[in-house]
C-alpha positions as CSV (number, residue, x, y, z in Angstrom):
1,X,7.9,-16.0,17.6
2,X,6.2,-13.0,16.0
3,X,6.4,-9.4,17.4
4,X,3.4,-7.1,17.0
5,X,4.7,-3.3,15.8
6,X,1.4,-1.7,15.7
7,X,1.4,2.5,15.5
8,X,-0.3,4.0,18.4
9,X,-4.5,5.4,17.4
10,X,-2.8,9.1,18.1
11,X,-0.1,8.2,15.5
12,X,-2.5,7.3,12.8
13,X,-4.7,9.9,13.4
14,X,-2.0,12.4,13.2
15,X,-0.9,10.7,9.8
16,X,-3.6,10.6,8.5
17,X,-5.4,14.0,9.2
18,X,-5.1,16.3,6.6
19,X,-2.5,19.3,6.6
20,X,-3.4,22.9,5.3
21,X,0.4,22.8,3.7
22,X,0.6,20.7,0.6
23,X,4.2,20.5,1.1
24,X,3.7,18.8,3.7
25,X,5.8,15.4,3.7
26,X,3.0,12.5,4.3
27,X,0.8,14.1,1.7
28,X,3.8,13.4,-1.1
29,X,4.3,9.8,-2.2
30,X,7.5,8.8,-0.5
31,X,8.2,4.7,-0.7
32,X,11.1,5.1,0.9
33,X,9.7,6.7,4.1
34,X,7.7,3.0,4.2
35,X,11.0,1.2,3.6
36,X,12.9,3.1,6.2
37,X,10.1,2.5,8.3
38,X,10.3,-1.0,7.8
39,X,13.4,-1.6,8.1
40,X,13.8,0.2,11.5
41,X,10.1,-1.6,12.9
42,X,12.1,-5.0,11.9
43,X,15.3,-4.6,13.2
44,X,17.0,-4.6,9.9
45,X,20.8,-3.1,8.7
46,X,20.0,-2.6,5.5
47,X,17.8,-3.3,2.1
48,X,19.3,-6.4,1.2
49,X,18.2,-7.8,4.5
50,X,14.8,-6.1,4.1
51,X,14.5,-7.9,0.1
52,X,15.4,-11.4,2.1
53,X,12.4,-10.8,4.9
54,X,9.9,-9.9,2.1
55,X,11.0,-12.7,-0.2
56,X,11.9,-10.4,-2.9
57,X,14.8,-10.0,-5.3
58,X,17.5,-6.9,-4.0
59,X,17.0,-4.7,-7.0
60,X,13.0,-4.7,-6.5
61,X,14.0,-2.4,-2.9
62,X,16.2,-0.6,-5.4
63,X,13.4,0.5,-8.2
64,X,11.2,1.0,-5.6
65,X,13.7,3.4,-3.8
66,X,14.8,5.0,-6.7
67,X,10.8,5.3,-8.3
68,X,11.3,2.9,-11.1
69,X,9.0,0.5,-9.3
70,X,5.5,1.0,-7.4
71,X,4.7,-1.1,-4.4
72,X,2.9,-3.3,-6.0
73,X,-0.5,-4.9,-4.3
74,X,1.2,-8.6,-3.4
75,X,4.0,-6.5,-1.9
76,X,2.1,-4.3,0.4
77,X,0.2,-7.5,1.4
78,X,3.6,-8.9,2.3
79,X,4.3,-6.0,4.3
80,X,1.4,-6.6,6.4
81,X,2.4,-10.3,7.1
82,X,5.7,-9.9,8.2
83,X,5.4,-6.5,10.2
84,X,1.7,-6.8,10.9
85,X,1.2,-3.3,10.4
86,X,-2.4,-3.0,8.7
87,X,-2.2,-2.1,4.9
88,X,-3.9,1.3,6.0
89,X,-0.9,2.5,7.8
90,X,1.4,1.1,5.4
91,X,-0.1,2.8,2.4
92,X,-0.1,6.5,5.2
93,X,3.4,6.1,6.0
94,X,4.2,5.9,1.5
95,X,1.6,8.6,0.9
96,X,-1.0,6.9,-0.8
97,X,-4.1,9.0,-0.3
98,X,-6.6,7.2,-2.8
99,X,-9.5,6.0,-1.1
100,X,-10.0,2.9,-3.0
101,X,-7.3,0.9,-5.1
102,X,-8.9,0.2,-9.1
103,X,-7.5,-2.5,-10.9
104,X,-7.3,-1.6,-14.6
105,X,-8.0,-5.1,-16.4
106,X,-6.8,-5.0,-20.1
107,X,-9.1,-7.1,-23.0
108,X,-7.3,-9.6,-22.4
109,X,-7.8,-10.1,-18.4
110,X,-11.1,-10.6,-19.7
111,X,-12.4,-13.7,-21.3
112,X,-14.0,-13.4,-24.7
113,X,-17.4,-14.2,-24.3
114,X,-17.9,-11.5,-21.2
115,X,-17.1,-8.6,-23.8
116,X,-19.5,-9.0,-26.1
117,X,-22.8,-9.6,-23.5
């Protein structure tokens, strides 16, 4: 059985709207307002439950939560599956304002014959 926690069009649009005050709290990257939000959307006691539901070892939440660790792409994807919130709202509610994500590929990423065309 899966349970749909969606936020509400008024919610989004108020988290996502930009605030004159830049200390404003959504504008600041926060992971752990996402995890706390998480954990609360999936009826959840506590991080360890939350690492089991994501399929993820216990001290990833803890980097994460202590900014050792950046939610990583695979991660926020995860997110998504098991609390069907879309990635948009997921990436509001930790304060990730970029419009687009860039992948930096190193030289090696790359194969050897598409550097030199």
């Amino acid at each position: 059985m899966t349970t749909q926690h969606t936020m509400t069009a008024t919610t989004m649009a108020n988290l996502a709207a930009p605030m004159p005050n830049p200390a404003e709290p959504l504008l600041n990257y926060d992971p752990n307002r996402l995890l706390d939000h998480l954990l609360d959307v999936l009826d959840l006691k506590n991080d360890a439950a939350l690492a089991r539901t994501l399929d993820v070892a216990p001290p990833v939440i803890s980097k994460i939560r202590h900014f050792r660790l950046a939610i990583g792409p695979s991660l926020l994807i995860r997110m998504h599956e098991v609390s069907d919130i879309t990635i948009a709202g997921l990436r509001v509610l930790m304060g990730d304002r970029r419009g687009k994500f860039r992948v930096a590929f190193s030289q090696n990423d790359v194969p050897a014959q598409m550097l030199h065309a």
